[in-house]
N, CA and C of each residue as an Amber inpcrd file, in Angstrom:
protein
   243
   0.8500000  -1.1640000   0.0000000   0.0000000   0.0000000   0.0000000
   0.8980000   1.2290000   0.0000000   0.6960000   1.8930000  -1.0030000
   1.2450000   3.6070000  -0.8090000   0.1950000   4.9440000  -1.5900000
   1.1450000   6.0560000  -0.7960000   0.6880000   7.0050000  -1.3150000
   0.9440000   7.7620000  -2.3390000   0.0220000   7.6600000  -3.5650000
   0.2080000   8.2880000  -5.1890000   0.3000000   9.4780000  -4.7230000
  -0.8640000  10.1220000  -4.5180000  -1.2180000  11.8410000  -4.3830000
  -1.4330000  12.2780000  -2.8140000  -1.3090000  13.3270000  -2.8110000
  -1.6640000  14.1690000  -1.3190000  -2.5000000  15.4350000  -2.0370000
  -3.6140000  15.4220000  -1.5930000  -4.1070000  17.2300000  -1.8290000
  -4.2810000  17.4880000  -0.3240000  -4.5970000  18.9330000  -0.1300000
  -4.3750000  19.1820000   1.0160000  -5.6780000  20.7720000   0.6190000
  -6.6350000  20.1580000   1.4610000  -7.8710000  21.2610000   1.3210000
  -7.9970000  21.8880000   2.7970000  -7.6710000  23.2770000   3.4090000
  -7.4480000  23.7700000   4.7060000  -8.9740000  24.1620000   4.8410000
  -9.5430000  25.0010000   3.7740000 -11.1260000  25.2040000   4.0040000
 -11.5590000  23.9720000   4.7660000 -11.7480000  22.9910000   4.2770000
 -12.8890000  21.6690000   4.5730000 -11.8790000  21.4650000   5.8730000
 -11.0890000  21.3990000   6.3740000  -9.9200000  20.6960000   7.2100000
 -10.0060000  18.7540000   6.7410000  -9.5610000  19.3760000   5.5060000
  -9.6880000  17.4860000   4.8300000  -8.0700000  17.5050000   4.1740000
  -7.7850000  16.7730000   4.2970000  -6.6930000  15.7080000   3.3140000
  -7.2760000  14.3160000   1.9510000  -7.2530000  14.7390000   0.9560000
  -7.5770000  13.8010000   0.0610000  -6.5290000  13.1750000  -0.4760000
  -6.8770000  11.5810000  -0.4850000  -5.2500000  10.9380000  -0.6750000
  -5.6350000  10.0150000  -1.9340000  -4.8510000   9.8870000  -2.7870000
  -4.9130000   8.2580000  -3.5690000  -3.9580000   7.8360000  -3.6930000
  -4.5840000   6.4790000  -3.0370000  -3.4090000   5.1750000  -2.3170000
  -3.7550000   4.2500000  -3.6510000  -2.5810000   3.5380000  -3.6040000
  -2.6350000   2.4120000  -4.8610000  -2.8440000   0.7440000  -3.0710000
  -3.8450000  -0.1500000  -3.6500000  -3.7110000  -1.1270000  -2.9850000
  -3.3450000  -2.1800000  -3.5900000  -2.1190000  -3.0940000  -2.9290000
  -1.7630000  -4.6940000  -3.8010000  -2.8560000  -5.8670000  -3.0140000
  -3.4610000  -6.5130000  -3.9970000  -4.0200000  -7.9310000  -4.0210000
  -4.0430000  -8.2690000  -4.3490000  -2.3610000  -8.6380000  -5.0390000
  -2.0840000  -9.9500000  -5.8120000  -2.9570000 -11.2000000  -5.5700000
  -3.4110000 -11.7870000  -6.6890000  -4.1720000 -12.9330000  -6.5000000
  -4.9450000 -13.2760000  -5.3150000  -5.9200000 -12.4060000  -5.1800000
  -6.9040000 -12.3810000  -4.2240000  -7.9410000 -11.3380000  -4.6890000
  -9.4120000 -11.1540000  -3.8300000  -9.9550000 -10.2650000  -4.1540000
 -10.1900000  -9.0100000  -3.8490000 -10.6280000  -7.9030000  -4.2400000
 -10.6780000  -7.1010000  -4.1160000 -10.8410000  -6.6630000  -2.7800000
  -9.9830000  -6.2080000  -1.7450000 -10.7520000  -6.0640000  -0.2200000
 -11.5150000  -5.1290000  -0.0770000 -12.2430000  -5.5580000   0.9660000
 -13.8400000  -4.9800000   1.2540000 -13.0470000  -3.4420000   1.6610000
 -14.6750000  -2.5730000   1.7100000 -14.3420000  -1.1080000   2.1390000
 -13.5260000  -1.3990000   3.6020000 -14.2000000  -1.8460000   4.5620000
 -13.7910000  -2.0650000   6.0340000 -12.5230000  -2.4580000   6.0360000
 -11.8210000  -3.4710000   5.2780000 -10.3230000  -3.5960000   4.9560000
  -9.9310000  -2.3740000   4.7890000 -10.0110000  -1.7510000   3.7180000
  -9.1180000  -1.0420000   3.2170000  -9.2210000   0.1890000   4.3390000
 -10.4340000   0.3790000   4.8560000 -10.6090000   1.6130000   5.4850000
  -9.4110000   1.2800000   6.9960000  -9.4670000   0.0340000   7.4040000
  -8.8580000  -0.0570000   8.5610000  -6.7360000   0.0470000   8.4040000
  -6.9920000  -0.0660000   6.8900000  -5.2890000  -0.3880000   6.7190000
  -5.2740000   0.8070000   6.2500000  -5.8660000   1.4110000   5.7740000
  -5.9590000   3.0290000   5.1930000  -5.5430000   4.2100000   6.7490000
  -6.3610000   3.8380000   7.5030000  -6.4640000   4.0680000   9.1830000
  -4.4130000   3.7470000   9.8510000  -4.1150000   2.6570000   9.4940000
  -3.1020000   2.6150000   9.7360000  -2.0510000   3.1540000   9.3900000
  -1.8680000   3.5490000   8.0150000  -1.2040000   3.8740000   7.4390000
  -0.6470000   5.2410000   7.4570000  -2.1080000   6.0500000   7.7220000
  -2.2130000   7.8240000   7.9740000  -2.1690000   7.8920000   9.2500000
  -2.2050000   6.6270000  10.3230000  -2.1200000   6.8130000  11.6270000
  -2.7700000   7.9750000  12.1570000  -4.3570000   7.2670000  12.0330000
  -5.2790000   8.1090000  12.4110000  -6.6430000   7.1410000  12.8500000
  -7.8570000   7.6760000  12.9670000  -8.7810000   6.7950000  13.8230000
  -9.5070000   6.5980000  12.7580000 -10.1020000   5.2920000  12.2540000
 -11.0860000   4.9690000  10.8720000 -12.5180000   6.2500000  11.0200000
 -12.8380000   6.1670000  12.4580000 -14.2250000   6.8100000  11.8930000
 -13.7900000   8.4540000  11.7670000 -12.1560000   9.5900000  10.8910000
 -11.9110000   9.9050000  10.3580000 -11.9410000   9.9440000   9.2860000
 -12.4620000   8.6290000   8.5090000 -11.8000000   8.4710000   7.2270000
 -12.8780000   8.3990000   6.4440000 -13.0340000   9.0180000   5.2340000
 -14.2090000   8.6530000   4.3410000 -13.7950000   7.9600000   2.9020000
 -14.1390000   6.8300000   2.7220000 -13.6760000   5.7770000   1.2880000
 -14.6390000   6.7370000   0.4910000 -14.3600000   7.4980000  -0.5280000
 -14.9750000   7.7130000  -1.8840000 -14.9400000   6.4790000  -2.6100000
 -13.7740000   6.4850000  -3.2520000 -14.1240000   5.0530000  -4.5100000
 -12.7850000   4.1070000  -4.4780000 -13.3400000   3.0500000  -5.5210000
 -12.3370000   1.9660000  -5.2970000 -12.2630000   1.4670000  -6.3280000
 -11.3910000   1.9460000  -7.6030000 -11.2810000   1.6380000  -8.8410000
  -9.6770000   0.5690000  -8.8830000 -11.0410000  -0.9890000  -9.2860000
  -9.8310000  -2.1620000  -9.4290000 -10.3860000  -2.7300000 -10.9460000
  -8.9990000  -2.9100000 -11.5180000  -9.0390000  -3.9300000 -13.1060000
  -9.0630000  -5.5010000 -12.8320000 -10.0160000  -6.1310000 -13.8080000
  -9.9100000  -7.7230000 -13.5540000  -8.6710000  -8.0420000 -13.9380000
  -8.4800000  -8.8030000 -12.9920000  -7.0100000  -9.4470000 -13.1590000
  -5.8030000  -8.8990000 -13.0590000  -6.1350000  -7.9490000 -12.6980000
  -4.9360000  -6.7380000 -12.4280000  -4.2990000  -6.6810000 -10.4580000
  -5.3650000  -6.9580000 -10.0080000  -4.0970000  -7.1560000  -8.7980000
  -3.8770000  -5.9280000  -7.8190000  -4.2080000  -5.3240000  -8.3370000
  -3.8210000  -3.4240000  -7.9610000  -4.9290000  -2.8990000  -8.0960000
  -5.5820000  -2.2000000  -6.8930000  -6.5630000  -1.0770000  -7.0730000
  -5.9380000   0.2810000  -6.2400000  -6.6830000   0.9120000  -7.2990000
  -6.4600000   2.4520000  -6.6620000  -7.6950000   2.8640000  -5.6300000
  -7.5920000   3.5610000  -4.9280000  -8.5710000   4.2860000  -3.6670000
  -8.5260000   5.8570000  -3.0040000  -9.3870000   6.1240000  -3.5360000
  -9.5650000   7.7250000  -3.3170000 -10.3980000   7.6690000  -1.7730000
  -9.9910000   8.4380000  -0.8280000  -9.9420000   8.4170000   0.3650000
  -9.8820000   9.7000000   0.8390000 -10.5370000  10.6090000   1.6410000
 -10.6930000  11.7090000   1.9220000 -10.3060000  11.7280000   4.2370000
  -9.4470000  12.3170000   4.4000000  -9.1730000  12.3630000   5.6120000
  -9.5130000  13.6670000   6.3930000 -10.0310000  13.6400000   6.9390000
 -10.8560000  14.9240000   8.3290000  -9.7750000  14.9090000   9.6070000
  -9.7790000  15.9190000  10.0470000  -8.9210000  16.7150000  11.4070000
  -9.6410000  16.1330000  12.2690000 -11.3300000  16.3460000  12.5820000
 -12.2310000  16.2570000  13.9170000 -13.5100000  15.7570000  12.6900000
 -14.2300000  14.7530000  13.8920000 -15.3440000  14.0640000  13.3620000
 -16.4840000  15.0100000  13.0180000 -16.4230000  16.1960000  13.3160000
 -17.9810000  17.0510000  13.5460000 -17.5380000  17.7940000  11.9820000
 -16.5990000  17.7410000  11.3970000 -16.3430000  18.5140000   9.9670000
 -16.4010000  16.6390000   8.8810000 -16.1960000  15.8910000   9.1260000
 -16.6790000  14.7240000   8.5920000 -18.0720000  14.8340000   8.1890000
 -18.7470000  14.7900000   9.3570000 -20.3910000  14.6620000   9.3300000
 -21.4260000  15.9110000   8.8020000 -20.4610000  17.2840000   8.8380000
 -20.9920000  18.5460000   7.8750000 -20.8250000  18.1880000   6.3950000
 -19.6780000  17.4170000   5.9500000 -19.6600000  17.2310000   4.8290000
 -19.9000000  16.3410000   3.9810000 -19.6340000  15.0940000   4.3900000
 -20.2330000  13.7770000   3.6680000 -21.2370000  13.4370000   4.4540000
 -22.4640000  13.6870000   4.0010000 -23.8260000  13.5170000   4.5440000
 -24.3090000  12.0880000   3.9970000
């Protein structure tokens, strides 16, 4: 797992990231996976974290994941309703 992009939005107090994920020969992991290794990674608390999307190719092994990260939970819940 790493990090492609960093944007960095100070209005929203968000961080938007896209992480590339490996699952070599396996399937696609669930949101709750990714959200909890996503959680690890930014070393931060999951119910921070909001999964937008999860664009994986058949047979490809590799998905990408757009992932949006919050400062405090009460600017989470103003914005992704």
């Amino acid at each position: 797992m790493k990090i492609i992009n960093e944007q960095d939005f100070p209005l929203l107090n968000r961080k938007t990231y896209i992480i590339e994920v490996e699952h070599l020969k396996q399937k696609t992991p669930s949101e709750k996976e990714i959200k909890a290794k996503i959680a690890e990674l930014l070393k931060t608390h999951e119910n921070l974290i909001a999964l937008k999307h999860i664009y994986s190719n058949f047979g490809y092994g590799i998905s990408k994941v757009i992932v949006n990260k919050y400062d405090d939970e009460e600017q989470l819940k103003k914005i992704e309703i």
